[in-house]
C-alpha positions in Angstrom: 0.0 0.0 0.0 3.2 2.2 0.8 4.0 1.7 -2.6 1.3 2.7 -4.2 1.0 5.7 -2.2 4.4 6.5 -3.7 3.7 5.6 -6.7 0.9 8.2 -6.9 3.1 11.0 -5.3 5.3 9.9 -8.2 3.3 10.7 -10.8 2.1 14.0 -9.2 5.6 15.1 -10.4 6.2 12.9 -13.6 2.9 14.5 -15.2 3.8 18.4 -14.4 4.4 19.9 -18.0 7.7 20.5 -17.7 8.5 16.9 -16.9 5.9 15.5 -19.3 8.0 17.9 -21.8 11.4 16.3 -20.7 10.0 12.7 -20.5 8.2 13.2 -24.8 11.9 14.7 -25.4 13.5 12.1 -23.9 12.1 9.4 -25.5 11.9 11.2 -29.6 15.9 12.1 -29.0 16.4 8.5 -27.9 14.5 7.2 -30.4 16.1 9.1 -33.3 19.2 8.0 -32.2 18.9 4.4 -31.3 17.1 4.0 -34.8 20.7 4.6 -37.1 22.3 1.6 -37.9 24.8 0.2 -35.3 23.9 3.0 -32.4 22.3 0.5 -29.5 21.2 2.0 -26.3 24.1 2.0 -24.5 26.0 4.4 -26.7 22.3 6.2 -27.3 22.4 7.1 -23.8 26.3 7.9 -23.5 25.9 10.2 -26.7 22.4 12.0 -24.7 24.3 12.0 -21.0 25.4 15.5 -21.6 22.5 17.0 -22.8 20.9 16.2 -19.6 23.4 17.9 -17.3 21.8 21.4 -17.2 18.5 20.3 -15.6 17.3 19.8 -12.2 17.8 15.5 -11.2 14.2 15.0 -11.4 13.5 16.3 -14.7 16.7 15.0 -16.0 16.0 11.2 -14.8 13.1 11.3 -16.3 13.8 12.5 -19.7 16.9 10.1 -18.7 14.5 7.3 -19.1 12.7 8.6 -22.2 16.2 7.8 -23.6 16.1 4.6 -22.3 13.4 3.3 -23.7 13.5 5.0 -27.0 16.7 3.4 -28.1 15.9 0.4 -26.8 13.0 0.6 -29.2 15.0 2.2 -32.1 17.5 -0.7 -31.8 14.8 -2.8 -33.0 13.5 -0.5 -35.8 17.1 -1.0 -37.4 17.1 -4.6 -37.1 13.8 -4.7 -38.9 14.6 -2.5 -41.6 18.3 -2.8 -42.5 19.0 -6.4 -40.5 21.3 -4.3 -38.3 20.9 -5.0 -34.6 21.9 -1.5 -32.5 23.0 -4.2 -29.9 23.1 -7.8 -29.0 19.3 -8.0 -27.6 17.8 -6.4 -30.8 19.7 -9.5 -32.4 16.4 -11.7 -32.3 14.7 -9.0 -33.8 16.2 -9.2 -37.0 15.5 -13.0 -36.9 12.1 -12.6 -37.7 11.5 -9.3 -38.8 13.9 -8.5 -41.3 12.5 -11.1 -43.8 8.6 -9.9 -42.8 10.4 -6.4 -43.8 11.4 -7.8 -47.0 7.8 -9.6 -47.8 6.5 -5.9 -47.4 5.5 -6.7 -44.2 7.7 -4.4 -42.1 5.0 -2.2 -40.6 3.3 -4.9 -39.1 7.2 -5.6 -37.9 7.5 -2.6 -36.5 3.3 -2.0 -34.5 4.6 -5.8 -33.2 7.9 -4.7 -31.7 6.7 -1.1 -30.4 3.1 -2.7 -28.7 5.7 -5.4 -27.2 7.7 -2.6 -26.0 4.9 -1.3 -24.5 3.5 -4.5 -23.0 7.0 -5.7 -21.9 7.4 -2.1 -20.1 4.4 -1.7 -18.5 4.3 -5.0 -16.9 7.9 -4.9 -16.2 7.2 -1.5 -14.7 4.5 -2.5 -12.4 6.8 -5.7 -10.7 9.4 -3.0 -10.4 6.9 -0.9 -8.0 5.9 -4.3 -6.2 9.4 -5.7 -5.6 11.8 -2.6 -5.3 11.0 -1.4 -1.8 11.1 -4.8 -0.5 14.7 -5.8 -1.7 15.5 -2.2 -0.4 13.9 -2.9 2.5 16.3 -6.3 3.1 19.1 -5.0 1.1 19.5 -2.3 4.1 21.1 -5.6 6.5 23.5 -6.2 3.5 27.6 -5.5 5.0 30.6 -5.0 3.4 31.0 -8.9 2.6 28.1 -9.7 1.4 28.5 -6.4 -1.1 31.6 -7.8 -2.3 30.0 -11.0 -3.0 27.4 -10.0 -4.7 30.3 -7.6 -7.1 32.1 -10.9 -7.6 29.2 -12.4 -8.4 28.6 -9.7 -11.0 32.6 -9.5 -12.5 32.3 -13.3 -12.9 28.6 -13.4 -14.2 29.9 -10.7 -16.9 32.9 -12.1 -18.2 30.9 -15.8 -18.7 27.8 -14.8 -20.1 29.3 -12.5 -22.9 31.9 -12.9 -25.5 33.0 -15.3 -27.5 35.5 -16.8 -24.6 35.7 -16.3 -20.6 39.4 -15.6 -21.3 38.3 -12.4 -23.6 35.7 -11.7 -20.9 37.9 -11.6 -17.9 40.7 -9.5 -20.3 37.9 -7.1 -20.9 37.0 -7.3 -17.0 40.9 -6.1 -16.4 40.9 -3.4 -18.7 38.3 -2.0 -16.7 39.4 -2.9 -13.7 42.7 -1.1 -14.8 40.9 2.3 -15.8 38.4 2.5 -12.7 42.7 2.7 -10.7 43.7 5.7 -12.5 43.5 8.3 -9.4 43.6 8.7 -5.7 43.9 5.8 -3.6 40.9 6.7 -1.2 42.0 5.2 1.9 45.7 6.3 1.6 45.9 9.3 -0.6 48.8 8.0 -2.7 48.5 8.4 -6.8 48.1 5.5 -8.9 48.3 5.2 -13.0 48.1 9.0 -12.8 51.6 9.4 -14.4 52.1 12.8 -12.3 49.2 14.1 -13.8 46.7 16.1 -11.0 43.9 16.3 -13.8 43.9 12.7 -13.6 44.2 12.8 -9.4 40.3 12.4 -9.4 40.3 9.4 -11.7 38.5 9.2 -15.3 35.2 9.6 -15.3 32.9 7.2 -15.9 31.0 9.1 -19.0 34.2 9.4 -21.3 35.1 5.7 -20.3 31.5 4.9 -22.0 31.6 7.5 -24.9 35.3 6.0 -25.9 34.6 2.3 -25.7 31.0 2.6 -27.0 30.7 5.7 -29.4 34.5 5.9 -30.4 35.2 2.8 -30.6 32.3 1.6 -32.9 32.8 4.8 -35.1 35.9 3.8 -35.5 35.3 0.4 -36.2 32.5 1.5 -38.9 35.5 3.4 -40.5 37.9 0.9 -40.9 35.5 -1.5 -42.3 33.1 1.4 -44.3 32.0 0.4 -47.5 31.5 2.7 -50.1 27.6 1.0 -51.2 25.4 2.2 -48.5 22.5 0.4 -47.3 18.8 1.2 -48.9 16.1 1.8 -46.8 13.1 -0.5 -46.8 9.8 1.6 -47.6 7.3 1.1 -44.9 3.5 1.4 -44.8 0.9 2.3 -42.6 2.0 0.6 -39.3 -1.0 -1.5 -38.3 -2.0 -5.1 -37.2 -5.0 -7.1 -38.2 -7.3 -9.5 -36.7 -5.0 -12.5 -37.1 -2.0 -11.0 -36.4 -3.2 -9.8 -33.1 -4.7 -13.4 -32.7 -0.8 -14.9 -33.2 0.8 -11.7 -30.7 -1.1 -11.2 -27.5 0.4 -14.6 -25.8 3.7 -13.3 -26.3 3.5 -9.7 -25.5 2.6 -11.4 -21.9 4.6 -14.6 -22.1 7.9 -12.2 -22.8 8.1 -9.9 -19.7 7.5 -13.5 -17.3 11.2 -14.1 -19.3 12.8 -10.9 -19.3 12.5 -9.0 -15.8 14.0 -12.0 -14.0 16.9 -11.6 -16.0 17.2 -8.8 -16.1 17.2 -8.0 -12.4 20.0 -10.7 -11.5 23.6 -9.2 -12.0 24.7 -9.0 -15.4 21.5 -10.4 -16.7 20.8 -8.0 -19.3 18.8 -8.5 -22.5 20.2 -10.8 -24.8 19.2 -14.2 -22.7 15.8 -13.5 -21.9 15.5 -12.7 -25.9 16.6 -15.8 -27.1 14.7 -17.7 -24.5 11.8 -15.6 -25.8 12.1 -16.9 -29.2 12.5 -20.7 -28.5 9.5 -20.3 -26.4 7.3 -18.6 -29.1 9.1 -21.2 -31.8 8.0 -24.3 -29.9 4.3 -22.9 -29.1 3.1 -21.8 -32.3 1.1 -23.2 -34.4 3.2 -21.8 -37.3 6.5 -23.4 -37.1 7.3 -23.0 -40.6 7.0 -19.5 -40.8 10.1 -19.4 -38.4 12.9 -17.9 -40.1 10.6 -16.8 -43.0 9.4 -13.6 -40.5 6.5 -15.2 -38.1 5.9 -12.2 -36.1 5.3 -14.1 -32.7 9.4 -14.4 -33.5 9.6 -10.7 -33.2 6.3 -9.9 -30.2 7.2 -12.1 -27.6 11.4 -11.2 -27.4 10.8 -7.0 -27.8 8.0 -7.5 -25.0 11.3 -9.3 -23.0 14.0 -7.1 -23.8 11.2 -4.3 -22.4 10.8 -5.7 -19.4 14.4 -6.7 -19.2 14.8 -3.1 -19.2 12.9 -2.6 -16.0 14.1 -5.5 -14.2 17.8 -3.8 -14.8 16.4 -0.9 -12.6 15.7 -2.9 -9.7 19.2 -3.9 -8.7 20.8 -0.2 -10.0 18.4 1.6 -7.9 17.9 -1.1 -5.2 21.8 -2.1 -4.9 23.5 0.5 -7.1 24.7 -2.7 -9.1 24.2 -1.8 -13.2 23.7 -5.5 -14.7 23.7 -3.9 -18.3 25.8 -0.7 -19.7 22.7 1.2 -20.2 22.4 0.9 -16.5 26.2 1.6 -15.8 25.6 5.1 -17.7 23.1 5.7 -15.8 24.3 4.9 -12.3 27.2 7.5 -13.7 24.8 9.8 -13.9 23.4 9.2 -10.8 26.9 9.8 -9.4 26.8 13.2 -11.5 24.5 14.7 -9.2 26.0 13.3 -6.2 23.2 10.7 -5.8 24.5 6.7 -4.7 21.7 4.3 -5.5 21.5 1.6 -2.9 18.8 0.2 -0.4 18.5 4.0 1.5 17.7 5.9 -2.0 14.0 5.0 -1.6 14.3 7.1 1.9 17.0 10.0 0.8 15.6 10.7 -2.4 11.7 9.3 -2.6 10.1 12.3 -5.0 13.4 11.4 -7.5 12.8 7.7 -7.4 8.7 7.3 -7.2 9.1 10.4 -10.0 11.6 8.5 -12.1 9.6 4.7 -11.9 5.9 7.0 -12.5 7.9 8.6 -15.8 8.5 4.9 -16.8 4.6 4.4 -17.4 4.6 8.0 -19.2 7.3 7.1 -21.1 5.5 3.9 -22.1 2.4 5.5 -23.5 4.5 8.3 -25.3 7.3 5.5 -27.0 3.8 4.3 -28.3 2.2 7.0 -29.0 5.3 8.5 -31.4 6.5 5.3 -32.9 3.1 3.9 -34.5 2.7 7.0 -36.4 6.2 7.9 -36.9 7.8 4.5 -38.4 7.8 5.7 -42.2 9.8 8.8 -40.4 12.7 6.6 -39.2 12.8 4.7 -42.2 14.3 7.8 -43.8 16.8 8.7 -41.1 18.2 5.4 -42.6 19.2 6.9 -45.7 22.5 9.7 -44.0 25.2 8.2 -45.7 27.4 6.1 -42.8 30.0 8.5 -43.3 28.2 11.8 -42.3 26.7 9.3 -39.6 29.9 8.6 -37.6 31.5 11.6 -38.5 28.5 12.8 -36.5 28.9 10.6 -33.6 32.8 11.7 -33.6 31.4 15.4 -33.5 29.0 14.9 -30.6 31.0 12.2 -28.3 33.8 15.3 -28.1 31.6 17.8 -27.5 30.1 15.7 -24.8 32.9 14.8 -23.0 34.8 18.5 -23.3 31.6 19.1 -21.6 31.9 17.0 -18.6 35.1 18.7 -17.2 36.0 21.2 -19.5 39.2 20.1 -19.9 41.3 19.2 -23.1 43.0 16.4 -21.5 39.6 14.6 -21.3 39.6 14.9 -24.9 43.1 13.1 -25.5 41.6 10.5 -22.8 38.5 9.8 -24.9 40.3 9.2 -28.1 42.8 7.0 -26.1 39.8 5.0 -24.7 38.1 4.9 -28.1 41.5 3.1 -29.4 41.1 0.7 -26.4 37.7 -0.1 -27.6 38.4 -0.4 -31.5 41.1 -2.7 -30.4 38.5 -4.8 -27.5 36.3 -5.0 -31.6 39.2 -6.1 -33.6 39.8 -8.6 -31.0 36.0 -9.9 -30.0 36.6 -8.6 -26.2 33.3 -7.1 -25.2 32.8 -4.2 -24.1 30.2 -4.8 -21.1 33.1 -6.2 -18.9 35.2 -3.1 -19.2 32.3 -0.4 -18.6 31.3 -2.9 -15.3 35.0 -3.0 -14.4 34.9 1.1 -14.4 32.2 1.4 -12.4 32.3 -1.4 -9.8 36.1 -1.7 -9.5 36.5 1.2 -7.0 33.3 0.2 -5.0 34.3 -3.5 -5.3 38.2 -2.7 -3.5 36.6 0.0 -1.1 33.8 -2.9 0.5 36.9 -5.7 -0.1 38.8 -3.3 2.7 36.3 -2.4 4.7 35.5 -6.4 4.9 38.6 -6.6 5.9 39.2 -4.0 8.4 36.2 -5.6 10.5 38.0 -8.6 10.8 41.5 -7.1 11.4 43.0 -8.5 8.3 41.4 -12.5 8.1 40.5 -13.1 4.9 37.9 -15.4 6.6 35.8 -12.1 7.1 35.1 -12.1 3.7 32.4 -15.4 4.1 31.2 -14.8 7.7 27.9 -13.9 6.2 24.7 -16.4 5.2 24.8 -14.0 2.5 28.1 -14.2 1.1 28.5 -18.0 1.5 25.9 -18.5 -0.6 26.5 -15.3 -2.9 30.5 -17.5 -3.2 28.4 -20.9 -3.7 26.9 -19.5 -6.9 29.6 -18.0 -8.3 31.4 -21.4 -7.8 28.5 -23.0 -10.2 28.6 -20.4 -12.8 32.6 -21.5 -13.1 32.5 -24.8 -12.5 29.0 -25.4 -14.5 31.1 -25.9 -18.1 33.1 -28.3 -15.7 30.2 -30.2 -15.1 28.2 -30.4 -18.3 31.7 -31.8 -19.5 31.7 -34.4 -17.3 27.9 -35.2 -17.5 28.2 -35.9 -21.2 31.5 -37.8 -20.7 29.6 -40.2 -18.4 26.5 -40.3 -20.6 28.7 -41.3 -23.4 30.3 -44.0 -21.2 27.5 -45.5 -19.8 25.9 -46.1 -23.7 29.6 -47.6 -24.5 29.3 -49.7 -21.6 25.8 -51.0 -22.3 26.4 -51.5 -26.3 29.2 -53.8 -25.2 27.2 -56.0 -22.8 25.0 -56.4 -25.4 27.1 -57.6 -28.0 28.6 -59.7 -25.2 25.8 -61.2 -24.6 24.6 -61.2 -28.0 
């Protein structure tokens, strides 16, 4: 009932016209920009970080998530149209609704992914009101062990779920781990990585870390792989749905969010599981398996409405724990720390008009992602025809503009072009880039809890695991490593049991 009560307060200041002005800004901007080809959220929201700085924290979290959504949503336009995912969880997407794009079906593609976004939000929305306060409530017992567990938990849940290797995962992990150093040792004051710089005394911040690896770095990479034909645009219709296709969409839109929050609430869960899931799901309940792969739009309903709700299942550990499970949601814990703001279990009590404001804006935003897109799908179609070269020479422009802005220093432009060679070479050599961003942004809060754990205990590393908590925080972490372990030796035994058993009976044959 407290919630709700909140929740209401919330949208007394989410639906004030200036907010309801940031929050339709918000989500066009993000929208527009998400919708080019290879611009996913992530760098979507690192590009639009700046623009926000100028506005009070209310108003700019909420046309913060405007941002988040739109992109997320115009990651899926480009998938649909030009078979270009804007990130990994608009990958499944393409699956489907590229080839319904290129039967002349592509508006239907497109009402699909944006009513799943909306479904997928709305009901990933409503668990986030129902099950934040309560794991704020019992995160507010948590100690410094059991935080560090649970950042363990999220450095090794990182590096195994993405990339093409752990060992590329883990090098990603370091790099980060490496940047987050550069600075002031907190406890002792002494300089490390700084190379007698005092610009660099206060570390790097976390926005030019993102712009480099995520808008440099891919511009770059665009650049060194640009070809001179570019890509034509796929005309698009009136974006509507008929009778049958709504018949074949409503189960997913609500089997996809049952799939996505959980995932996206665990650390480093993100989007691109819950997505895939979706998809096997949908594939093995329709009734038209032979329209997968040949664009069955329950292929491209049931994983948007996911990655939606993924989306707001990533906001319950940032805001809850201050953990980011995805890089939208490190960018936006760095801009949380832009204001001075530390999510964690006592930012529902320090900060309850920003919060219920923010979460109430999420439901706004919902209706006005909708609202824009149905009508406006022919419009993003043409953004696709800017030649890639004007694109990224675009994205170059505003990524230094946005990080001179952050300090106002030149040497934070020298440090995002370094950065943005770190991440063409992380592309060059399939290291992902989610590892390095987490690194970044957990590193220094992950060696601030490991000393305070150990300070407690005077020095015995046995006071990291003198929690419930973070013995069995430690237990899962040992499954997630030793899982590939296991399923090794599984198969192994399978495979020697049949051997076995074949021989007895040709022995006894």
């Amino acid at each position: 009932m407290d919630s709700l009560n909140s929740l209401i307060d919330g949208f007394g200041t989410a639906l004030t016209p200036m907010n309801l002005l940031w929050a339709a800004i918000g989500v066009l901007l993000g929208t527009a920009i998400g919708v080019l080809p290879g611009i996913g959220p992530a760098m979507a929201v690192a590009l639009l970080l700046p623009v926000t700085y100028g506005l009070d924290p209310t108003g700019a979290f909420i046309m913060f998530a405007g941002i988040y959504y739109g992109a997320m949503f115009g990651g899926s336009t480009t998938s649909i149209l030009l078979n270009t995912p804007g990130e990994s969880a608009a990958v499944v997407a393409a699956i489907e609704g590229n080839p319904m794009a290129k039967g002349g079906r592509g508006a239907q593609a497109l009402a699909a992914a944006a009513i799943g976004h909306f479904a997928g939000g709305m009901i990933g929305t409503i668990l986030l009101v129902v099950l934040a306060p309560t794991v704020a409530s019992l995160a507010i017992g948590i100690g410094a062990p059991d935080y560090f567990a649970i950042m363990v938990l999220a450095f090794i849940a990182v590096t195994s779920v993405l990339g093409a290797s752990r060992i590329r995962g883990i090098a990603s992990l370091l790099i980060g781990l490496t940047i987050g150093l550069v600075g002031l040792d907190q406890m002792t004051g002494q300089q490390r990585l700084t190379f007698g710089s005092l610009q660099l005394a206060d570390g790097v911040d976390v926005v030019i870390v993102a712009v480099g690896l995520f808008a440099i770095g891919e511009a770059l990479w665009v650049a060194a792989h640009l070809r001179r034909s570019t890509g034509k645009p796929i005309p698009v219709g009136r974006p509507w749905l008929g009778r049958a296709d709504l018949k074949r969409t409503w189960k997913p839109w609500l089997r996809g969010p049952v799939i996505g929050f959980p995932f996206g609430a665990i650390p480093a869960g993100g989007a691109e599981i819950p997505t895939f899931l979706s998809y096997v799901t949908e594939k093995r309940l329709s009734k038209h398996r032979e329209q997968f792969g040949k664009g069955a739009i329950e292929g491209v309903a049931g994983p948007e409405a996911a990655a939606s709700a993924s989306a707001a299942g990533t906001l319950v550990s940032m805001l809850t724990l201050g953990l980011p499970t995805t890089a939208v949601a490190a960018v936006m814990l760095a801009a949380f720390q832009q204001y001075g703001i530390q999510p964690g279990p006592l930012l529902f009590e320090r900060e309850p008009e920003l919060v219920w404001g923010l979460i109430a804006s999420l439901f706004v935003g919902m209706v006005l992602l909708l609202a824009l897109n149905l009508p406006l799908a022919p419009v993003w179609a043409k953004l696709l025809r800017i030649p890639r070269p004007y694109l990224y020479a675009g994205i170059l422009f505003f990524a230094a503009v946005g990080a001179y802005a952050v300090g106002g220093e030149s040497l934070d432009l020298v440090i995002l072009l370094i950065i943005g060679l770190i991440g063409f070479g992380m592309r060059r050599y399939g290291l992902p880039v989610l590892p390095a961003v987490i690194g970044v942004i957990l590193g220094p809060a992950a060696e601030q809890q490991l000393r305070r754990a150990l300070q407690i205990s005077d020095g015995s590393v046995s006071g990291l695991v003198n929690t419930p908590f973070s013995v069995t925080v430690y237990a899962i972490v040992v499954l997630i490593v030793a899982w590939p372990l296991i399923g090794r030796l599984i198969v192994r035994l399978r495979r020697g049991g049949k051997t076995a058993e074949g021989s007895r009976t040709v022995g006894g044959g």
